[in-house]
Every structure is written in structure tokens, then in C-alpha cells.
C-alpha positions as YAML, in Angstrom:
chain: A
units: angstrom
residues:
- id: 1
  name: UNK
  ca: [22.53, -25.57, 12.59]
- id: 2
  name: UNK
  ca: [26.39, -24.13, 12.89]
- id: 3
  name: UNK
  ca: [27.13, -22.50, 9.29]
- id: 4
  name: UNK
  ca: [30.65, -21.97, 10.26]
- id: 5
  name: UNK
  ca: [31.02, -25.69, 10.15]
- id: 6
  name: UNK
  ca: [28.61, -26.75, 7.22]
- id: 7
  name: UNK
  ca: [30.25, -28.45, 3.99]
- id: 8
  name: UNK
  ca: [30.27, -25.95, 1.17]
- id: 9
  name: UNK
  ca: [28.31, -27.85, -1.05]
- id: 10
  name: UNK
  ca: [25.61, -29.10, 1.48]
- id: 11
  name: UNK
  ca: [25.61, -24.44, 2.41]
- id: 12
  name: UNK
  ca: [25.22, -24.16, -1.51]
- id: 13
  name: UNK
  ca: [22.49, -26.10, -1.29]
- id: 14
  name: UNK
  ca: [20.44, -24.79, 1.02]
- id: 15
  name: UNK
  ca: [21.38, -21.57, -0.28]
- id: 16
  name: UNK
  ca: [19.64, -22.97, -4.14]
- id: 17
  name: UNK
  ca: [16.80, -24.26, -2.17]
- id: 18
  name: UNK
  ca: [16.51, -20.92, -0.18]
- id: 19
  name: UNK
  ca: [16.33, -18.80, -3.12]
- id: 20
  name: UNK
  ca: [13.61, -21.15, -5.40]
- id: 21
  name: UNK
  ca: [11.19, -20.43, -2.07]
- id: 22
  name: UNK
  ca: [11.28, -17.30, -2.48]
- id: 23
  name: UNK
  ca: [11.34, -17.01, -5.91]
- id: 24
  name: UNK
  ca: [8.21, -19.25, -6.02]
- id: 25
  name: UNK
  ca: [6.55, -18.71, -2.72]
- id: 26
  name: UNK
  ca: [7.79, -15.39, -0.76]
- id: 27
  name: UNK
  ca: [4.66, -13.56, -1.09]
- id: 28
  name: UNK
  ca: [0.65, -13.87, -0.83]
- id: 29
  name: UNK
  ca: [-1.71, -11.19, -1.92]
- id: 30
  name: UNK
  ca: [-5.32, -10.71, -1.25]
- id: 31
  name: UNK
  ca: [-7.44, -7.88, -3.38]
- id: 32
  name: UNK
  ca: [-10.85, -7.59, -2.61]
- id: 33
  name: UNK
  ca: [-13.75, -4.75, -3.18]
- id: 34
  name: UNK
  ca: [-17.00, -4.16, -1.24]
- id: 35
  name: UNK
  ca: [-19.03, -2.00, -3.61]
- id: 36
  name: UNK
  ca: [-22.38, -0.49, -2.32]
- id: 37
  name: UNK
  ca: [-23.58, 1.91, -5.26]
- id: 38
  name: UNK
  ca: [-22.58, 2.34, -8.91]
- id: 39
  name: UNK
  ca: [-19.70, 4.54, -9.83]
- id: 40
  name: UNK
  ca: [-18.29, 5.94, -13.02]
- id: 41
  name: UNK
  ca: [-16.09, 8.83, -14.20]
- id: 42
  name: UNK
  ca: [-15.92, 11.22, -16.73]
- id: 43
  name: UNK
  ca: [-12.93, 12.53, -18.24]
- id: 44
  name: UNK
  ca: [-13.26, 16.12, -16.57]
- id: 45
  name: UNK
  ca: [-14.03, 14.28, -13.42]
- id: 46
  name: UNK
  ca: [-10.56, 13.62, -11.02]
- id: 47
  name: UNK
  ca: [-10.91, 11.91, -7.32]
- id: 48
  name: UNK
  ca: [-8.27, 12.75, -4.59]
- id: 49
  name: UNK
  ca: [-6.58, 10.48, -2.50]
- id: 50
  name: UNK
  ca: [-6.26, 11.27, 1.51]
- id: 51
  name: UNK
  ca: [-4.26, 9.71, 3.92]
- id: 52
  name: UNK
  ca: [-5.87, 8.70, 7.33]
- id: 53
  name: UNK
  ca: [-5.59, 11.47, 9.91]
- id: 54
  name: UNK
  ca: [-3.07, 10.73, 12.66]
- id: 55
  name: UNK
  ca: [-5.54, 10.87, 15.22]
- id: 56
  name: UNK
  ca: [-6.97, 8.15, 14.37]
- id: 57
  name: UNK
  ca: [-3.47, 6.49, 15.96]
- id: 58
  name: UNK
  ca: [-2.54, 4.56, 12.42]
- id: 59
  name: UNK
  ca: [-1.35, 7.53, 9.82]
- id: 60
  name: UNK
  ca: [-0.57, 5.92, 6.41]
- id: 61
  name: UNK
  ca: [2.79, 6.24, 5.15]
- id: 62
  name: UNK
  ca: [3.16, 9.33, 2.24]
- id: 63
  name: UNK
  ca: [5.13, 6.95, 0.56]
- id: 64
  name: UNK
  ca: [2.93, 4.70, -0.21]
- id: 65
  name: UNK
  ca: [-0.24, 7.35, -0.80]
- id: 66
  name: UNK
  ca: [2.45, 8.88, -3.47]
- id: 67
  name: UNK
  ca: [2.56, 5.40, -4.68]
- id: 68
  name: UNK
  ca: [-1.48, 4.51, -5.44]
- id: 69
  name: UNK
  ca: [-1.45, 8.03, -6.74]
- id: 70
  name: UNK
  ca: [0.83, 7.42, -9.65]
- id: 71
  name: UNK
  ca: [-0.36, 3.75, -10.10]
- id: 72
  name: UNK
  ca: [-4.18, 4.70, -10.88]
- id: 73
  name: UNK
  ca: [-2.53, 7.39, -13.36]
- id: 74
  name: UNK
  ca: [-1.63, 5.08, -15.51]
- id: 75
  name: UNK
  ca: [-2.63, 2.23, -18.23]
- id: 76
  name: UNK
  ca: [-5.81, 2.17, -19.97]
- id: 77
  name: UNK
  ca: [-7.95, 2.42, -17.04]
- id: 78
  name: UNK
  ca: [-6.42, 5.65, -15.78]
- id: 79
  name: UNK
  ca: [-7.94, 8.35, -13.88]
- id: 80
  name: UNK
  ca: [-7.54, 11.35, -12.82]
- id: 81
  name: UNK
  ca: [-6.30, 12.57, -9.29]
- id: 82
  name: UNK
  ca: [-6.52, 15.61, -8.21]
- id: 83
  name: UNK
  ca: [-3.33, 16.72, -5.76]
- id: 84
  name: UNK
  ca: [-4.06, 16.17, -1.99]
- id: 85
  name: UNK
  ca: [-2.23, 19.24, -0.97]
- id: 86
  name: UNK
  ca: [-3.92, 21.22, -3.22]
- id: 87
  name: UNK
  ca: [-6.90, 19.90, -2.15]
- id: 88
  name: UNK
  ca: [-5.88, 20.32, 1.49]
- id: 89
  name: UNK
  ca: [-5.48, 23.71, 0.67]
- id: 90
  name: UNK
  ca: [-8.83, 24.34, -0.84]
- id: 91
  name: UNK
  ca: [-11.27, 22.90, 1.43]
- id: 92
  name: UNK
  ca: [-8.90, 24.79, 4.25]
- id: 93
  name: UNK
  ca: [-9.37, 24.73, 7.38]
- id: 94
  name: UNK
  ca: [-11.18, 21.38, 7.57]
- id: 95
  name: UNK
  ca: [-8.95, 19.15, 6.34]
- id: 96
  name: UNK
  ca: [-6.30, 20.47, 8.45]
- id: 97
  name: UNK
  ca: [-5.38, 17.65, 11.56]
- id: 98
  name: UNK
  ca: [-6.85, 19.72, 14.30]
- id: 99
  name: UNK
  ca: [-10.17, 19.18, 12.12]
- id: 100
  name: UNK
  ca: [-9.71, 16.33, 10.07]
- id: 101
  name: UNK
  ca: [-13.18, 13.80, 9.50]
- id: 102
  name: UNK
  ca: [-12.19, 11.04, 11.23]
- id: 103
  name: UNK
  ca: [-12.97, 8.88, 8.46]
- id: 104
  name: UNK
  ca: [-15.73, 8.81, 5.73]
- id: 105
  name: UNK
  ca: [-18.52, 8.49, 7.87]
- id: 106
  name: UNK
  ca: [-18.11, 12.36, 9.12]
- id: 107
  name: UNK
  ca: [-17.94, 13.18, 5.49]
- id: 108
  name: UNK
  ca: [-22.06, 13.84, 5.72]
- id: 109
  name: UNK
  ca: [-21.37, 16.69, 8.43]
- id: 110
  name: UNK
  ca: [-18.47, 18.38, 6.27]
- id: 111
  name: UNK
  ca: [-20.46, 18.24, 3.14]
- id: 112
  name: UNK
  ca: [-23.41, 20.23, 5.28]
- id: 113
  name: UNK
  ca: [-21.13, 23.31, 6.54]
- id: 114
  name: UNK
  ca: [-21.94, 26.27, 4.35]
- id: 115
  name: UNK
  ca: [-19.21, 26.57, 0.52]
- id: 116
  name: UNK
  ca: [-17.74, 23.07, 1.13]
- id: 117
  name: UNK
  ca: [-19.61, 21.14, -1.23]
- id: 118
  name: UNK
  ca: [-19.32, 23.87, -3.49]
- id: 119
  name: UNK
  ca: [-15.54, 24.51, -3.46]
- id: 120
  name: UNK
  ca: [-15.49, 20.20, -3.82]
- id: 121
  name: UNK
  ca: [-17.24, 20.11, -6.84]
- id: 122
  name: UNK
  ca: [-15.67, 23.29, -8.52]
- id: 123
  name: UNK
  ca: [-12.33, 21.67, -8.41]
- id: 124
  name: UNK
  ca: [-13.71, 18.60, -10.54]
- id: 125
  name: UNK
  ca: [-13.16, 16.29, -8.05]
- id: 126
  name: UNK
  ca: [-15.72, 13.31, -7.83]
- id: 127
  name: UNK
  ca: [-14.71, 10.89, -5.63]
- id: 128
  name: UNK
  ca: [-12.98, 10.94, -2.20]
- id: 129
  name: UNK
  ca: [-10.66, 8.43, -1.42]
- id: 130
  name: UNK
  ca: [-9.71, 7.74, 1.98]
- id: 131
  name: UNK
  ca: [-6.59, 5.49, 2.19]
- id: 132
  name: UNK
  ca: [-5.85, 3.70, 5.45]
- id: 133
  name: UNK
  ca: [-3.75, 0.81, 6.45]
- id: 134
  name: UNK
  ca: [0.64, -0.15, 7.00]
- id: 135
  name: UNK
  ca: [3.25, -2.00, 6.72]
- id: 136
  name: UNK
  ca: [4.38, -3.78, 9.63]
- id: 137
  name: UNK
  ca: [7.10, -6.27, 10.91]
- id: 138
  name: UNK
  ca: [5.88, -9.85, 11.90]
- id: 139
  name: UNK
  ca: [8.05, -12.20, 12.61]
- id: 140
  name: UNK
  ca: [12.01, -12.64, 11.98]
- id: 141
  name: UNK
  ca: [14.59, -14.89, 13.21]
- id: 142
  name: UNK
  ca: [17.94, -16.73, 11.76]
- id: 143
  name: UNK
  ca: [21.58, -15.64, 12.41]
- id: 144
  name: UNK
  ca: [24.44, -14.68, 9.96]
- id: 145
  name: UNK
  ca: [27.93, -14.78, 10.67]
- id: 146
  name: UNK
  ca: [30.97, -12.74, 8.98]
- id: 147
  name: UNK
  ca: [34.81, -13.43, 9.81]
- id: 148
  name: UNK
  ca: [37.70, -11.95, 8.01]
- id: 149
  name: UNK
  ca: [41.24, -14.22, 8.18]
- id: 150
  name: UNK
  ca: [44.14, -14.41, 6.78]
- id: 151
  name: UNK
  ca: [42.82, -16.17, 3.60]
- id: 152
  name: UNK
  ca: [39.80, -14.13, 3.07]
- id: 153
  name: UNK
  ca: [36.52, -13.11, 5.02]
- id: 154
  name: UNK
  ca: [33.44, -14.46, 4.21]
- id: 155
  name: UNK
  ca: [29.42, -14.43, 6.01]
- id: 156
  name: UNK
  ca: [27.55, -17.66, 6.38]
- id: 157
  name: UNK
  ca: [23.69, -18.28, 7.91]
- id: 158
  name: UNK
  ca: [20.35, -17.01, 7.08]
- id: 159
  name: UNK
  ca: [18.64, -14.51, 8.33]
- id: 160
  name: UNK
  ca: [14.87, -13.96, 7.72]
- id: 161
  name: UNK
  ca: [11.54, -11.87, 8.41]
- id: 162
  name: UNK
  ca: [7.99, -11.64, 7.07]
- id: 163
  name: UNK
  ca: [6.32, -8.41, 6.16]
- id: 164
  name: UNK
  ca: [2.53, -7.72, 6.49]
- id: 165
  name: UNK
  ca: [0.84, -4.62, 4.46]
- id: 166
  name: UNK
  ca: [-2.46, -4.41, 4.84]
- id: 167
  name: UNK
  ca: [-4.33, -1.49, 3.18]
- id: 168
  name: UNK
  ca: [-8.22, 0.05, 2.68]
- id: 169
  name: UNK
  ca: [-9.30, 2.84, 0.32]
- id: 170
  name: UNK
  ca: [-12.70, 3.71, 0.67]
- id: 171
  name: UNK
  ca: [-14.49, 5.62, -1.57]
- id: 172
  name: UNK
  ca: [-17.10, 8.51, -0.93]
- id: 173
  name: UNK
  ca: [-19.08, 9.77, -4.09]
- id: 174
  name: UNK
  ca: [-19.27, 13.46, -4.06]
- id: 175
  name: UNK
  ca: [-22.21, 13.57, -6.76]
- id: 176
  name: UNK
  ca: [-24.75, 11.01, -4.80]
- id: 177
  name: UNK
  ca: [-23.05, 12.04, -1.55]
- id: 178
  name: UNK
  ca: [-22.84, 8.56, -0.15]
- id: 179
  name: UNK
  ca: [-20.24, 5.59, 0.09]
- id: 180
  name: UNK
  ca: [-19.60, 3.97, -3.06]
- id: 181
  name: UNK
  ca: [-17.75, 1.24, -1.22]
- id: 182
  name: UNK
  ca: [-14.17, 0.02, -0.31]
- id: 183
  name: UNK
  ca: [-11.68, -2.04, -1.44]
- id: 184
  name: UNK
  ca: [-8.32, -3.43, 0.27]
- id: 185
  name: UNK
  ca: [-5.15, -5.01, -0.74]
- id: 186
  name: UNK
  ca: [-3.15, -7.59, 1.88]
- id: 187
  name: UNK
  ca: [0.41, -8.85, 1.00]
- id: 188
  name: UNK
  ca: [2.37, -11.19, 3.57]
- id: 189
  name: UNK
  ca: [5.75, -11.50, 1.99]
- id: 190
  name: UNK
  ca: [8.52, -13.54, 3.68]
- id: 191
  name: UNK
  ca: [12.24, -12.07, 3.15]
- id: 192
  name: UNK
  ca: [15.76, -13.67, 3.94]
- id: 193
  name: UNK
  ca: [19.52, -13.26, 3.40]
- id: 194
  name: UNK
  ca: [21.04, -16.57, 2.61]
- id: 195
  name: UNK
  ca: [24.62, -16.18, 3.02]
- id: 196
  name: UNK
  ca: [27.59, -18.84, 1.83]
- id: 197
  name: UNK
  ca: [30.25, -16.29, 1.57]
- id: 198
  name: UNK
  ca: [28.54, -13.80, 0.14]
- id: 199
  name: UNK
  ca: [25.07, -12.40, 1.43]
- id: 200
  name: UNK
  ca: [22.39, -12.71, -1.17]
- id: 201
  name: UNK
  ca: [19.89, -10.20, -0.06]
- id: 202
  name: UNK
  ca: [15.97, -11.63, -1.57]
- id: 203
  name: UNK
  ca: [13.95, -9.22, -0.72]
- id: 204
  name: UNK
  ca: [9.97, -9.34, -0.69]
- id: 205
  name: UNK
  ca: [8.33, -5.89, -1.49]
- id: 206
  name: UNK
  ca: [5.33, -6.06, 0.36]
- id: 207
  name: UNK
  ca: [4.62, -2.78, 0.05]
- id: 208
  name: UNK
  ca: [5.37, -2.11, -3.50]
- id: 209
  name: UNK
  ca: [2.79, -5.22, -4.20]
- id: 210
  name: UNK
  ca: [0.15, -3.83, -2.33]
- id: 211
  name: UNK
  ca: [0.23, -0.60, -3.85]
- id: 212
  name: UNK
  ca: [-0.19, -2.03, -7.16]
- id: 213
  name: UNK
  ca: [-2.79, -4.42, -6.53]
- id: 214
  name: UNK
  ca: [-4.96, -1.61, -4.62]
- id: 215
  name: UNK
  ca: [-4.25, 0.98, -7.77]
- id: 216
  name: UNK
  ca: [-5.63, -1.66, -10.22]
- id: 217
  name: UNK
  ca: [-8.87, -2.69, -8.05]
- id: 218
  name: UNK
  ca: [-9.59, 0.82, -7.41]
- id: 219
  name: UNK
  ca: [-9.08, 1.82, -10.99]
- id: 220
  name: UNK
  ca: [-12.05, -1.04, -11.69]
- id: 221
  name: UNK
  ca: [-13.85, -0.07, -8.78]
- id: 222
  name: UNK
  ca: [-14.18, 3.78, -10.39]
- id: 223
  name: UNK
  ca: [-14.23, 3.02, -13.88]
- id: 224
  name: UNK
  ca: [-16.89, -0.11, -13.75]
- id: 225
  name: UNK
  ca: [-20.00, 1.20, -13.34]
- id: 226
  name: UNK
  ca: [-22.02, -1.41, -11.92]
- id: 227
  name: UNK
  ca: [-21.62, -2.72, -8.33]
- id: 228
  name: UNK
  ca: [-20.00, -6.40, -8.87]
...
């Protein structure tokens, strides 16, 4: 398709029908939960949220751990959480990198060194979270032009890509000193800049998405006491 050479009103358009598909269809989210044992939380109670170690090759973005943080803070569901650097700091050295559980499943052999458990459950916290996942780049393609002349400058094409963020929490009950269960949030999200002139930027926040719809099924997960 050449832009440069398209009638303006057949570019406005596409441009229109651009813009109503992604208004109505630019993104697809997936929340689910896998819940093994019955959970609950009291109001002197907190979790903390932790980030996948590096080593594990896949290190979740601090953004978006900052993000679920706030999220489950908030509405009437909200919980407390308990800061990760503080806690970091607490449990030290064994949640430093070089000695990092690889995941929950080494969280039985951490609990069993001598003061650990103790020094979890003075600082109130409950449940350990361990958040895992990313955002990543899937596809793309299009082309958008931009030419200044003597009457003006202006862009015209479309340019386009789709987002996936996929991301786990699971949870690890301090009390019963087992898995509670996980859940995960998936959002594909397809983006584009329609230009006919002017670039229109319509932008799908993948990431933004996710992080809300993981907040809110984790907040149930905790709060809910029954397995579903």
C-alpha cells in the first residue's frame, strides 16, 4: 500500500477504522489462580513481594514489582506489604543474589537454617510472594513516512507491534510453611501509529494491565480463605 499516494479521505479512513480496533480489540487478558491450601490474613499480618533472582536467567522488571506492590495496597481488599528491601535486609545474607532460593521450592531449606524463621515471623510477614515473569516484544511491522515541502510536512503509514506480558506470583505461607498456590496474569496487546499527517500514537499498556489484573487476583487469592 503507498501512503504517499493514498486519497485523503480513503487515509482518513483507514486511520477511523485503525483506531475503533484498537479501541475495541487491542488487548486480551488472561487471570488465573492455582490454589493448593487455604489462606487468610490478619490485619497485623503483611506479605512481601520478591522479584525472581537473576540467576534464574529471567529477572522481573522493578518496575513492575513496584507496580503489584502499590496495586494490592489499595481498595477494599487491601493488604499489607511489607518492603522487599527491608526485608532483604533482614533475612541478610540469604536473600542476597550470590544466595538467593532459586524459587519457592528451596524455601523449605531456608526456613530450616538456624533464626530465619524466626526473624520472618517477627517482622509480621505471612506470606512470601515470589513474582516472576516479562514483558516482551512479539511481532511488529508497517512503515511510516514523514516529508517536509514547501507547503508543509506531514507523516503518512502505519506502523505496528504486539506486546506479550506474561507474569506468576506464587505464594509460600510462612505459618503452615507450604505453598498456598500461584496465580498469573497474561496480556497480548497489539499497538500502532496510524499516521495521515499527523501520527496518532494508540498505545496498548500491556504491562500496566497485567499488573492490575495480578494485584486484584492475588488480593482474592490472600484474602479468600478457601481454596476455589
Amino acid at each position: 500500500m503507498n501512503w504517499s499516494t493514498m486519497h485523503p479521505d480513503r487515509a482518513a479512513s483507514v486511520l477511523c477504522l485503525a483506531s475503533l480496533f484498537l479501541l475495541n480489540g487491542c488487548m486480551t487478558t488472561r487471570v488465573e489462580e492455582s490454589k493448593s491450601a487455604a489462606t487468610g490474613i490478619s490485619a497485623d499480618e503483611s506479605i512481601v513481594i520478591i522479584e525472581s533472582s537473576y540467576h534464574a536467567g529471567n529477572e522481573t522488571e522493578d518496575g513492575f514489582v513496584d507496580c503489584v506492590t502499590k496495586a494490592v495496597q489499595k481498595g477494599k481488599a487491601s493488604i499489607n506489604v511489607y518492603p522487599d528491601e527491608a526485608f532483604v535486609d533482614d533475612l541478610f545474607p540469604w536473600f542476597e543474589p550470590r544466595f538467593m532460593p532459586q524459587g519457592p521450592n528451596a524455601l523449605p531449606d531456608l526456613m530450616a537454617r538456624p533464626g530465619v524463621a524466626e526473624k520472618i515471623r517477627a517482622s509480621g510477614v505471612r506470606y512470601i510472594v515470589w513474582l516472576n515473569g516479562d514483558t516482551e516484544r512479539t511481532a511488529g511491522g508497517g512503515s511510516l513516512s514523514c516529508a517536509v515541502g514547501p507547503g508543509g510536512g506531514g507523516c503518512f503509514g502505519l506502523a505496528w507491534w504486539e506486546n506479550d506480558s506474561s507474569y506468576e506470583a506464587a505464594i509460600w505461607d510462612i505459618e503452615d510453611g507450604k505453598s498456598a498456590g500461584a496465580v498469573s496474569a497474561a496480556v497480548r496487546g497489539t499497538s500502532m501509529i496510524p499516521a495521515v499527517v499527523v501520527p496518532v500514537p494508540l498505545i496498548a499498556r500491556t504491562q500496566a494491565a497485567a499488573c492490575k489484573g495480578l494485584a486484584r487476583e492475588l488480593q482474592a487469592f490472600i484474602v479468600n480463605e478457601g481454596p476455589s
